[in-house]
C-alpha positions as CSV (number, residue, x, y, z in Angstrom):
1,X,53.6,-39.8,-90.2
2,X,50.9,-41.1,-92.5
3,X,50.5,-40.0,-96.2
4,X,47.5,-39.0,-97.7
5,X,46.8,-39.5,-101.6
6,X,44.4,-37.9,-104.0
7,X,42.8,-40.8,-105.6
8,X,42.3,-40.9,-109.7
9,X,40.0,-43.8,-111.2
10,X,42.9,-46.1,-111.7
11,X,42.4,-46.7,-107.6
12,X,39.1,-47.6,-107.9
13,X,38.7,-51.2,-108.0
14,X,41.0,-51.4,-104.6
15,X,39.1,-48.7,-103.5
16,X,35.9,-51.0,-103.7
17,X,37.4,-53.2,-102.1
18,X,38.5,-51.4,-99.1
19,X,34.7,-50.3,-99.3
20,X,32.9,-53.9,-99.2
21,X,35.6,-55.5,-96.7
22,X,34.5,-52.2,-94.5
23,X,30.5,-52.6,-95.0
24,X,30.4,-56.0,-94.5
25,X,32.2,-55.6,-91.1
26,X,30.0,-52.4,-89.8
27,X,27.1,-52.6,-91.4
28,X,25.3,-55.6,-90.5
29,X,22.0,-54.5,-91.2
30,X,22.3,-54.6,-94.8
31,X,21.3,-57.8,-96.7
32,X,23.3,-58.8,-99.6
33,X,21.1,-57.9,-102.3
34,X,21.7,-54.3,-100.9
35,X,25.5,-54.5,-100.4
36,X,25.3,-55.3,-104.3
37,X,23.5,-52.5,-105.0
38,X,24.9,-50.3,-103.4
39,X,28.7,-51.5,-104.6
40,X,27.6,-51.1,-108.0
41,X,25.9,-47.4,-107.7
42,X,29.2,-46.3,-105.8
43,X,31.4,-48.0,-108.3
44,X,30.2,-46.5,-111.5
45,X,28.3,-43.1,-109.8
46,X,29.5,-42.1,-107.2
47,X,32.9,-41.9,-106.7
48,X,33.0,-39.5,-109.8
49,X,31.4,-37.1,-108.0
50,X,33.2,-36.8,-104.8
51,X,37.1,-36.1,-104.5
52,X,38.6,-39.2,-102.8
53,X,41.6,-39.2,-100.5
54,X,43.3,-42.4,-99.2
55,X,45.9,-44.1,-97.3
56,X,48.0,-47.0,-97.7
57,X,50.1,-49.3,-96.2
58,X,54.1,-50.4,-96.9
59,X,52.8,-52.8,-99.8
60,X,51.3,-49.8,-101.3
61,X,47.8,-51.0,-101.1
62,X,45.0,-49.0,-99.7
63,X,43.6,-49.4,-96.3
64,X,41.2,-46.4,-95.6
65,X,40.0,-43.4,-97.7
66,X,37.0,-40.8,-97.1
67,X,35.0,-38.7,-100.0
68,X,34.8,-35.4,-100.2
69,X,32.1,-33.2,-101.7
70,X,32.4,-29.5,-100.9
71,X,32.0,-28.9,-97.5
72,X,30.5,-32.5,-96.5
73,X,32.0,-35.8,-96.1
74,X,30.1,-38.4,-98.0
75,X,32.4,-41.7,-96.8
76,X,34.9,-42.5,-94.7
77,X,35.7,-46.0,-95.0
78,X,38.3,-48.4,-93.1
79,X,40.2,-51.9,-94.2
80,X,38.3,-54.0,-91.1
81,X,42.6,-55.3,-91.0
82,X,43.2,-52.1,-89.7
83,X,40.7,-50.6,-87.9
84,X,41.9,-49.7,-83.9
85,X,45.0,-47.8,-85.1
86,X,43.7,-44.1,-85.5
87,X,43.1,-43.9,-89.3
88,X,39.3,-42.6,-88.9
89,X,40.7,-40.2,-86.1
90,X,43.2,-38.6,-88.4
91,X,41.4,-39.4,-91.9
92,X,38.6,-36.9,-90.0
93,X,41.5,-34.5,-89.0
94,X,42.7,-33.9,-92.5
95,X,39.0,-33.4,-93.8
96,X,38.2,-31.0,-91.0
97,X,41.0,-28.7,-91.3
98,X,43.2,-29.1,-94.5
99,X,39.5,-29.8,-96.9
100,X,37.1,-27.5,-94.5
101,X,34.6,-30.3,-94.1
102,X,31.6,-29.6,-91.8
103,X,28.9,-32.1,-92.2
104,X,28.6,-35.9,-92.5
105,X,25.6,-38.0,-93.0
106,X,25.6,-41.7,-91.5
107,X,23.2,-44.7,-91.4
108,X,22.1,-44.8,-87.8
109,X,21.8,-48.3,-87.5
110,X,25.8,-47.8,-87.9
111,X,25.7,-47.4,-83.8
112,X,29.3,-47.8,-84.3
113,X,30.1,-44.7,-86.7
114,X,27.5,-43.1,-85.1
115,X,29.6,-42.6,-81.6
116,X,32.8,-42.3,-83.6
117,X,31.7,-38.7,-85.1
118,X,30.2,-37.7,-81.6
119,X,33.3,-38.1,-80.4
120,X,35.4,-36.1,-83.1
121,X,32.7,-33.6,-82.1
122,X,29.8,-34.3,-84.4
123,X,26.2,-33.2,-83.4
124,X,23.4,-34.2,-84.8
125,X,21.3,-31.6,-86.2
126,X,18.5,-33.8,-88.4
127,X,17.0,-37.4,-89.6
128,X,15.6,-39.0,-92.2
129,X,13.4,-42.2,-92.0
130,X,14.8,-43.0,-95.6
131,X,18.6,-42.9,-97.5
132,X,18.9,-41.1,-100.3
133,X,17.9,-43.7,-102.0
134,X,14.8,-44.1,-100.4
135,X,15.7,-47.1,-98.6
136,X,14.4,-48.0,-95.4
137,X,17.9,-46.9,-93.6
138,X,17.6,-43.9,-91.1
139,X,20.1,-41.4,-91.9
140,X,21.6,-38.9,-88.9
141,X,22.5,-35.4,-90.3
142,X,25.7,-34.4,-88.6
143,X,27.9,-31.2,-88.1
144,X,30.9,-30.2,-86.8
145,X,30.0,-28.2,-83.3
146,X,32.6,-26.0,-81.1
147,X,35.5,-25.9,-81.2
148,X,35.6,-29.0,-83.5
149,X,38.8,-31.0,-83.8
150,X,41.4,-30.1,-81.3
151,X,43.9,-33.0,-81.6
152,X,47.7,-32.5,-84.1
153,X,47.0,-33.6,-87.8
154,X,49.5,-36.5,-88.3
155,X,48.1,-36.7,-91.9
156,X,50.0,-35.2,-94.7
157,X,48.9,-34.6,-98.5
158,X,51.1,-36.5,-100.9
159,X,50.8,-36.3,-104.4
160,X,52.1,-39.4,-106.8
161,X,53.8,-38.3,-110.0
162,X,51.3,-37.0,-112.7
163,X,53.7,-37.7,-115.6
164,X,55.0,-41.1,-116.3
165,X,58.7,-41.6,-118.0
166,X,58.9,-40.3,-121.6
167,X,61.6,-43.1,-122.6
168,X,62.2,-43.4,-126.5
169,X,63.1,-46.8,-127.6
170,X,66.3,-45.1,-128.8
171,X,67.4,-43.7,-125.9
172,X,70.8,-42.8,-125.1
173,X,70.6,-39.6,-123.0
174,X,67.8,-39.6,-119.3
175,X,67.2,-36.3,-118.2
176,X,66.5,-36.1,-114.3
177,X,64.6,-33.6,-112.9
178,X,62.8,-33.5,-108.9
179,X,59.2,-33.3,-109.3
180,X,57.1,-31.5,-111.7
181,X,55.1,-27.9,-110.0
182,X,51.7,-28.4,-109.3
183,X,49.2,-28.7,-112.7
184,X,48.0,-25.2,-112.5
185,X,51.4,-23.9,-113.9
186,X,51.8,-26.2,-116.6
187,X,51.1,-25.0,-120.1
188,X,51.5,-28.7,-121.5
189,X,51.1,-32.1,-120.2
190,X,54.6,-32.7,-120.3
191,X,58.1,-32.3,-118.7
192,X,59.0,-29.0,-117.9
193,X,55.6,-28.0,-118.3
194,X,56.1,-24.5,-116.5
195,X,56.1,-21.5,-119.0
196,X,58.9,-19.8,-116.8
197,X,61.0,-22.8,-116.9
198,X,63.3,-22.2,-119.5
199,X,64.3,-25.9,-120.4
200,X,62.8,-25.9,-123.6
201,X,64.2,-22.5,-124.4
202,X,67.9,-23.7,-123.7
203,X,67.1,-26.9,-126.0
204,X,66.0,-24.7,-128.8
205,X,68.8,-22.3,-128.1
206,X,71.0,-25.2,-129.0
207,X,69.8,-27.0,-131.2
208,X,67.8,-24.0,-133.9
209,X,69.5,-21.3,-132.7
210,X,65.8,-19.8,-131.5
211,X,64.6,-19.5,-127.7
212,X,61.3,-19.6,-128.9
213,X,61.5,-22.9,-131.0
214,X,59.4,-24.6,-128.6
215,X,56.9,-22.2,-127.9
216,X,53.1,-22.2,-129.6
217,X,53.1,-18.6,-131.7
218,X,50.5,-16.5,-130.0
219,X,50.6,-19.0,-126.7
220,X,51.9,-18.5,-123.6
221,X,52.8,-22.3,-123.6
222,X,55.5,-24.9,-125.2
223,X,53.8,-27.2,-127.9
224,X,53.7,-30.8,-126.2
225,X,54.2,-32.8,-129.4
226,X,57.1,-30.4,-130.9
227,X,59.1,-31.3,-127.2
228,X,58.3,-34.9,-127.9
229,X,58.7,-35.3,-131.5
230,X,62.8,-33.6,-130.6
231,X,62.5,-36.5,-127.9
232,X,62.5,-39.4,-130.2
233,X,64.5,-37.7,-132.8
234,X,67.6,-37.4,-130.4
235,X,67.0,-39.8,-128.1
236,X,66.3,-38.3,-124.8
237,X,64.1,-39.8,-122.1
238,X,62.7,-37.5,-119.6
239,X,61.6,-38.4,-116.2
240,X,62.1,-37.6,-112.8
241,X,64.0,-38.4,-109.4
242,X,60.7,-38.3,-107.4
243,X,57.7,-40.6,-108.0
244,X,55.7,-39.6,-104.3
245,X,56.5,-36.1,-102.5
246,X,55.3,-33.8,-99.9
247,X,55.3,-30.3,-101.0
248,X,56.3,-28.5,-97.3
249,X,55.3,-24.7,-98.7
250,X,52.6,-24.3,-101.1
251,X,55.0,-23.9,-104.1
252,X,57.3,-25.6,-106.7
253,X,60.5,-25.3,-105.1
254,X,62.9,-27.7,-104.7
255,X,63.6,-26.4,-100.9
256,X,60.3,-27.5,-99.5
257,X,59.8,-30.7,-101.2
258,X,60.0,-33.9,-99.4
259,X,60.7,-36.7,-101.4
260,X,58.8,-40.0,-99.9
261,X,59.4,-42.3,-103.0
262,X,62.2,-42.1,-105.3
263,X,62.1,-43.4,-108.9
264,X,62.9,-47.0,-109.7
265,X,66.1,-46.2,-111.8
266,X,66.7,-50.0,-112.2
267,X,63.4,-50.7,-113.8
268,X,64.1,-47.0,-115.6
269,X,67.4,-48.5,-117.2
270,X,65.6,-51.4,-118.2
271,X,63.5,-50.1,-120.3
272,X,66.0,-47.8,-122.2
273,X,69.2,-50.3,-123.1
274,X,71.1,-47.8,-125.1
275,X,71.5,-45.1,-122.5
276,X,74.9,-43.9,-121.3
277,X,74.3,-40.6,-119.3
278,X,71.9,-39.2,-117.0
279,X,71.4,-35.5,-116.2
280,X,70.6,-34.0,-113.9
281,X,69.4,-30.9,-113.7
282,X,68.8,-29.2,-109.7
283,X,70.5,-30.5,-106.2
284,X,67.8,-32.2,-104.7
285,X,67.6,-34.7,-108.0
286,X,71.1,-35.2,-107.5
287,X,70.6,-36.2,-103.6
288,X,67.7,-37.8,-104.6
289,X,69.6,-39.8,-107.2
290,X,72.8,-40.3,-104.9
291,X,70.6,-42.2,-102.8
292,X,70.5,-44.7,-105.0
293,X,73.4,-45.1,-106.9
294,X,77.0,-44.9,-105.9
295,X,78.8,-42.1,-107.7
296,X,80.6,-39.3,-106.6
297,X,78.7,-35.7,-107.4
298,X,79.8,-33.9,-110.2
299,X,80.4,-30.3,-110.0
300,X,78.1,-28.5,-112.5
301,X,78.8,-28.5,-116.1
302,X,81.1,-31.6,-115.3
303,X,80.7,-35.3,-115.5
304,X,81.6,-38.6,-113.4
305,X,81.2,-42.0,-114.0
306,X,79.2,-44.5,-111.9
307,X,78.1,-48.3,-112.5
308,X,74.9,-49.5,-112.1
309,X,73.3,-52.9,-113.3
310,X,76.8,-53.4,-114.7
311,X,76.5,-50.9,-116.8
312,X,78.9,-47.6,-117.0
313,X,77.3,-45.2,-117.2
314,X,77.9,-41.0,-117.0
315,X,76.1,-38.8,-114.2
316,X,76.4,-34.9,-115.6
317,X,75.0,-32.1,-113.1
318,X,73.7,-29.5,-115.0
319,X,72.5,-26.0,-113.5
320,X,68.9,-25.7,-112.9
321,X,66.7,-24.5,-115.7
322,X,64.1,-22.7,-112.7
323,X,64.5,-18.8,-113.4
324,X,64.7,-19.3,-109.4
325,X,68.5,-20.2,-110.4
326,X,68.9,-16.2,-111.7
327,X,71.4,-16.9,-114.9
328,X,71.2,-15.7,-118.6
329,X,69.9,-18.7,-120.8
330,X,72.7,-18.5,-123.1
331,X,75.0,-19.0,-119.6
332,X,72.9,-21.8,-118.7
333,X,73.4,-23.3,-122.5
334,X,76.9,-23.3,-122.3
335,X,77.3,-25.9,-120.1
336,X,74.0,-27.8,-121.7
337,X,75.8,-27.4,-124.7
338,X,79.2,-29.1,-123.8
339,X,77.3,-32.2,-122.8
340,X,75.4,-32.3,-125.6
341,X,78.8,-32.1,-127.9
342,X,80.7,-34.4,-125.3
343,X,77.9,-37.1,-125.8
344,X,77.8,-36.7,-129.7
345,X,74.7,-34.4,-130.4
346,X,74.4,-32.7,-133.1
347,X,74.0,-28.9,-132.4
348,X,73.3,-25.9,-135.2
């Protein structure tokens, strides 16, 4: 199974080089001053206006990617390294029926790309003598005819973590979640981001006596810089089990999420040289994390001990803080609260 990822501008240098390696193999009817040009006009136009997917390989560097705009694919573009092995075949397969493409444009002195479409049932429907540019490069107008692509979709959408670790220089407690939901259920740009996750509810529970501690007056959100400013106060790193994951069902839930990546912990613990504990808080961050470390499972509101890096270190398992777990907050606090106490917090 291949993994498909929604590309952000920090991927676009390897991006242009997947790009150039690709043109300069297929498209040998281009001089260089044209390859240049166009490098530069894709590099710092184009590639802002079209949503960009790609794959990679088991160095984690991209090999292949395609553009998307709307309905139309504006590029599909291979590593010449690894052409022959079906990437274009299913690259087109995820367009077609998980974006809804349609429509493709192509040089036609690309013979090459040009046969490839017709045969993942592109017809062409128009030509111009001149690109878009109004180069003297015929472009073939293509669309998807009947029935269109018939073959499985090995391709799934992966998604990278959108939050990196909040680590404190002081430290001492790392909350674990799985994976945050997807970004139009956040309310902040931080963990636990979900206005019906109460996480920051049971925090301020705890620690001012007030559920609402967290929450912007008027807002149906948690104020991002009130969680964080408690972050560095306490010392409490936030972060996740999960850095890559397939999300099985449309939704946040734990149960259909496939974990492809787990975090680094070692260059996690690194980082933070004061911690003692982790949490965590939902089962599959504790399988996640299990499959890293060797510690036995706590049962939840308990703790165990585990080294790692030659450092002892606790493992608590708290109960989620998902409304999809259906307990009172001030249940859920309770056993929050005795970790807190057991680890030398200090709660109102």
């Amino acid at each position: 199974m291949n993994y498909i990822f929604r590309a952000t501008s920090e991927n676009y240098q390897e991006i242009i080089r997947v790009w150039e390696a690709s043109v300069r193999a297929t498209h040998d009817f281009l001089p260089e001053e044209d390859i240049l040009y166009y490098k530069e006009l894709i590099l710092t136009e184009y590639l802002d206006k079209v949503e960009i997917y790609y794959l990679k390989n088991d160095r984690q560097r991209i090999i292949a990617f395609i553009g998307i705009s709307g309905t139309h694919l504006e590029m599909l573009f291979i590593d010449p390294a690894e052409r022959k092995k079906g990437l274009g075949k299913q690259l087109i397969c995820f367009a077609v029926k998980q974006l809804g493409t349609k429509t493709v444009d192509v040089n036609e002195q690309n013979t090459q790309a040009v046969g490839f479409y017709e045969k993942m049932g592109y017809e062409i429907t128009g030509r111009d003598a001149l690109d878009g540019n109004g180069k003297p490069y015929p472009v073939l107008h293509l669309q998807l005819g009947k029935p269109g692509i018939s073959f499985p979709c090995e391709v799934q959408l992966a998604e990278k973590h959108p939050l990196g670790f909040y680590l404190p220089a002081n430290t001492r407690l790392l909350m674990l979640g799985s994976f945050p939901p997807k970004k139009e259920r956040w309310s902040m740009n931080f963990y636990y981001p979900n206005i019906q996750n109460d996480m920051w509810r049971i925090i301020g529970y705890l620690f001012y006596q007030d559920k609402e501690h967290f929450l912007i007056p008027g807002k149906k959100a948690f104020d991002e810089e009130k969680a964080k400013r408690f972050c560095i106060q306490h010392g409490i790193g936030i972060g996740d089990t999960a850095e890559e994951i397939v999300r099985l069902k449309d939704n946040a839930s734990d149960k259909f999420l496939e974990v492809i990546k787990p975090l680094d912990l070692e260059k996690v613990l690194q980082q933070i040289p004061d911690c003692k504990a982790i949490v965590i808080t939902g089962q599959k961050a504790m399988d996640t994390l299990l499959s890293i470390v060797n510690a036995e499972e706590p049962a939840v509101g308990q703790c165990t001990e585990f080294t790692y890096m030659n450092r002892s270190l606790r493992l608590y398992r708290m109960p989620s803080s998902s409304r999809a777990y259906p307990k009172p907050i001030e249940e859920k606090a309770a056993f929050y609260g005795k970790m807190f106490k057991e680890l030398g917090f200090p709660l109102s």
